[in-house]
C-alpha positions as CSV (number, residue, x, y, z in Angstrom):
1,X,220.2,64.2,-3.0
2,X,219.3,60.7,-2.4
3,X,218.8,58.8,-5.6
4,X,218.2,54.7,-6.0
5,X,216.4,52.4,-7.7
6,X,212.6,52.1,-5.6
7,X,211.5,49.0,-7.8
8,X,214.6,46.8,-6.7
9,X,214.3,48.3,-3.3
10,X,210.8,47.3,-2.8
11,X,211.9,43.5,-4.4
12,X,214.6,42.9,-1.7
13,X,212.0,43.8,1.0
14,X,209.5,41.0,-0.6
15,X,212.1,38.3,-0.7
16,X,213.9,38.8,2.4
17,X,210.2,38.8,4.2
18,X,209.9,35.6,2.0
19,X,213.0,34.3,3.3
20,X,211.9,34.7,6.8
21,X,208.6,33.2,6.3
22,X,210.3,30.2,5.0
23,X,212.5,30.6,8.4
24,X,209.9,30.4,10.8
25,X,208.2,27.6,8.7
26,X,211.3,25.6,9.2
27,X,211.7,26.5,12.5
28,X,208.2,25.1,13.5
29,X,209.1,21.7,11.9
30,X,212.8,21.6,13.4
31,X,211.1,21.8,16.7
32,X,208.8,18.7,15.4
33,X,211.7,17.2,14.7
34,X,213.4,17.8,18.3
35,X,210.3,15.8,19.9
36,X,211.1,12.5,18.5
37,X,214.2,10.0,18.8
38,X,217.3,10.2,17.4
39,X,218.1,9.0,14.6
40,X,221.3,7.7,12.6
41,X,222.2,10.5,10.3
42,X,223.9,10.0,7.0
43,X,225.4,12.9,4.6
44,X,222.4,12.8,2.2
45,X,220.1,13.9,5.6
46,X,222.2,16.9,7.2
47,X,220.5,19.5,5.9
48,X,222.2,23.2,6.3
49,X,220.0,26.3,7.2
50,X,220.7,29.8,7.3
51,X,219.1,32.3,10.1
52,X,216.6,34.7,9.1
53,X,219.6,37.4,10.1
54,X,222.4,35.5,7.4
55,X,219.5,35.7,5.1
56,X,219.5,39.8,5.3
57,X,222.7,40.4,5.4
58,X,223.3,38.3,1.9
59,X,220.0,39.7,0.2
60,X,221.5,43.0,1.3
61,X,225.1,42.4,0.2
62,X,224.1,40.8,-3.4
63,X,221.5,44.3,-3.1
64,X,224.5,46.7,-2.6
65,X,227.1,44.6,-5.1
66,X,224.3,45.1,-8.1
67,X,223.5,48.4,-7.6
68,X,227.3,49.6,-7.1
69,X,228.4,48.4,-10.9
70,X,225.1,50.3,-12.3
71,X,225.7,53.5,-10.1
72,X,229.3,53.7,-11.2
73,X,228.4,53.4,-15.0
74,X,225.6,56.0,-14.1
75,X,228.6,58.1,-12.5
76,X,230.7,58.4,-15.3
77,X,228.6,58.6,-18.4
78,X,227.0,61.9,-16.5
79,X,230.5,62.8,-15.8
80,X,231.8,62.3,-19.6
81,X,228.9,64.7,-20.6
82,X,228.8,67.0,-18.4
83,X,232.9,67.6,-19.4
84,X,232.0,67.5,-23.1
85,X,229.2,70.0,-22.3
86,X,226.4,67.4,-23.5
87,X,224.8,67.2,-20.1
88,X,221.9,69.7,-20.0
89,X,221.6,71.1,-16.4
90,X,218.4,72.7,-15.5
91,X,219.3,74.6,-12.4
92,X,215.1,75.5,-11.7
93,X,214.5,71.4,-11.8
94,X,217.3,70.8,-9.5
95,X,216.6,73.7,-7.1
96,X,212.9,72.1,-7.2
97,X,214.1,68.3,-6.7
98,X,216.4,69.2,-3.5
99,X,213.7,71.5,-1.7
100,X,211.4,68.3,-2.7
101,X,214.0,66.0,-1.1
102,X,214.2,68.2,2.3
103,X,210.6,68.5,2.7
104,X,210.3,64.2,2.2
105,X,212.8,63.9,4.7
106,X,210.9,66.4,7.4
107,X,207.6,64.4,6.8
């Protein structure tokens, strides 16, 4: 049974489609840039870009490292319960939630 987060899913997709538009924007005026002649460059003018593809992968990575740390707290407080017979199991709701998640899936 697949279970995450939908808001924060949803919140990566709108920043890293952010972070490409910002890509192609900059990509449009590096090419402007290309056109004219070279000029001397010092340390305060090198400016340092990341592709649209870096950008994914480190909105994905920072995704995946924040929602480990809550899934793992998740994890063990259900565990602890569940051991201490505090964790109220509702096998009808569960039954209903996994048919649910099969028939999602086949849509």
């Amino acid at each position: 049974m697949k279970i995450f987060d939908a808001t924060n899913t949803y919140e990566r997709q709108a920043q890293i489609k952010e972070a490409s538009e910002q890509d192609k924007t900059k990509e449009s005026t590096k090419r402007e840039r290309t056109d004219r002649p070279e000029q001397e460059t010092t340390s305060e003018d090198v400016v340092v870009s990341l592709s649209e593809t870096s950008r994914e992968m480190q909105l994905a990575e920072e995704a995946v490292a924040e929602s480990q740390d809550v899934r793992q707290e998740m994890v063990e407080e259900a565990r602890m319960a569940y051991q201490n017979g505090q964790y109220p199991l509702d096998a009808d709701q569960v039954a209903n939630k996994m048919v649910g998640s099969i028939i999602s899936e086949q849509v």
